[in-house]
N, C-alpha and C positions, 0 to 999 in steps of 0.2 A: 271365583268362577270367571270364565275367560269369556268376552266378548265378543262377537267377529264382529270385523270392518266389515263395509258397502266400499261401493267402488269410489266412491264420492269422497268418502273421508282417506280412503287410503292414495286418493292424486291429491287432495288436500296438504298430508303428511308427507309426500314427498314433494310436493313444490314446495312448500315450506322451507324442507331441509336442503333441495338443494338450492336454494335463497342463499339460505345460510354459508353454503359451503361454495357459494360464486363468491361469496362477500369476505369468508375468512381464508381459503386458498393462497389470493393475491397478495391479501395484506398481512401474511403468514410467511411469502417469498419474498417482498418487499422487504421485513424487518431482517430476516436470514442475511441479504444479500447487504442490508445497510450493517449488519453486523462483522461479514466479508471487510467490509470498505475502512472498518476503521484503524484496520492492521497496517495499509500504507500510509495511510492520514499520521497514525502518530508513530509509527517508524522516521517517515520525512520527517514530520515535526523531531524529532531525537537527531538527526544525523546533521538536521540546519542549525540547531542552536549547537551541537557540538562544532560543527567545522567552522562556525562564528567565537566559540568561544577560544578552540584552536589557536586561531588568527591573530587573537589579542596580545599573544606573548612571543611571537614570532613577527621578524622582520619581512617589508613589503615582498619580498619575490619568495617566499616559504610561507607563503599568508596560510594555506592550504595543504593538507598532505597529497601524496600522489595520488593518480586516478585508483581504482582499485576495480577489477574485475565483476561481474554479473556474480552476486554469490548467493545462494548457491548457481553454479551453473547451469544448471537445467529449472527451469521455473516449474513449479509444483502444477500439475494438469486436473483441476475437478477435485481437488482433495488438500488437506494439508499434511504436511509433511516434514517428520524431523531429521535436522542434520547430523551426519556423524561428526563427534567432536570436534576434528580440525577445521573445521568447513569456515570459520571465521576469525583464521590465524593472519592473515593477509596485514602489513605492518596498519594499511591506513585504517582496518577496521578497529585495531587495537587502540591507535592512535584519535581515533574520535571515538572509542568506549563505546562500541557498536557489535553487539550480537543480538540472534536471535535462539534463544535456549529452550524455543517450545513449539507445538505441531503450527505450522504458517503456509500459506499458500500463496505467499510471494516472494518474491528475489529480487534484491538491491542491487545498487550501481554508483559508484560514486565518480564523477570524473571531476578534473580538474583544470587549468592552464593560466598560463601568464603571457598577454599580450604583449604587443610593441610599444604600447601605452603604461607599461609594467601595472597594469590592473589586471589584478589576480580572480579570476570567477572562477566556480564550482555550479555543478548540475547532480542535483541526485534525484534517482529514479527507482519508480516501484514497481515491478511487472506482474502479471498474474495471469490464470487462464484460469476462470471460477467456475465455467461450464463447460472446461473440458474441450474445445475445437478447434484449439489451436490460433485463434484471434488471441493475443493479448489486450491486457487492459495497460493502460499508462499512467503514472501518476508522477508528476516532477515537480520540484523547487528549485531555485537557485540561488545564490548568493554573489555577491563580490566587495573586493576591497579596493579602492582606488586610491592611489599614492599621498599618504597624507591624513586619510579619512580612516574611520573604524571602521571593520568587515560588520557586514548585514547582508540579510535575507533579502532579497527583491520581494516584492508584494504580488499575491498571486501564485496560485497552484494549476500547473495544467495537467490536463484529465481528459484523456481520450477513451472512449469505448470501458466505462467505467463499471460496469456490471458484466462484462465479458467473459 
């Protein structure tokens, strides 16, 4: 047999629920979006220990391979998105064992150069647009090798506008 509510118990039943649903909402986009983040985290991590490991078999002024282009070209907007096959034929992506073979909502950057100091640095970058408006997000590491010394990762990831 079915009961009816009073008015009492039915604002009861929904403050209650929407308690609930101020509480799980947030921390529901919160974990979405921390789930977002870990795709440039360990891509950088993958492209820093390769252009580190690179470096170890090559002499000081080829510490590094060339810069290599934003790939894919166009940063993925609000969504993820798979590349068509060639998209990460580029020599230096081959050359530090670097694709990405599955739906991604960001796009890589590898640059490179050799100072007057003949220390060799690299910057590699992750871009993304997670909401769709056109801000990008940032995420970077960098490396170098200085004459004499084994290539390494500098300490420290910068991170701009990281949920973007």
């Amino acid at each position: 047999m079915w009961r009816s509510w009073n008015a009492l118990e039915l604002s009861a039943a929904f403050a209650i629920g929407g308690s609930l649903v101020a509480v799980a909402v947030p921390a529901f986009v919160r974990n979405l979006s921390a789930s977002k983040l870990s795709e440039p985290i360990e891509g950088l991590d993958r492209l820093m220990r390769a252009a580190v490991s690179y470096a170890e078999a090559r002499p000081q002024e080829l510490s590094f391979p060339p810069s290599a282009p934003l790939t894919p070209s166009a940063v993925p907007r609000a969504r993820r998105e798979t590349d068509p096959p060639d998209t990460w034929e580029h020599l230096t992506w081959k050359s530090l064992q670097f694709k990405v073979d599955h739906p991604h909502a960001f796009a890589f950057e590898f640059r490179s150069d050799v100072d007057s100091t003949r220390t060799a640095r690299f910057t590699v970058s992750a871009y993304g647009d997670l909401d769709g408006d056109g801000v990008l997000s940032t995420f970077e590491v960098r490396g170098e090798r200085t004459p004499g010394q084994p290539a390494r990762a500098l300490p420290g990831m910068f991170v701009d506008r990281e949920v973007e």
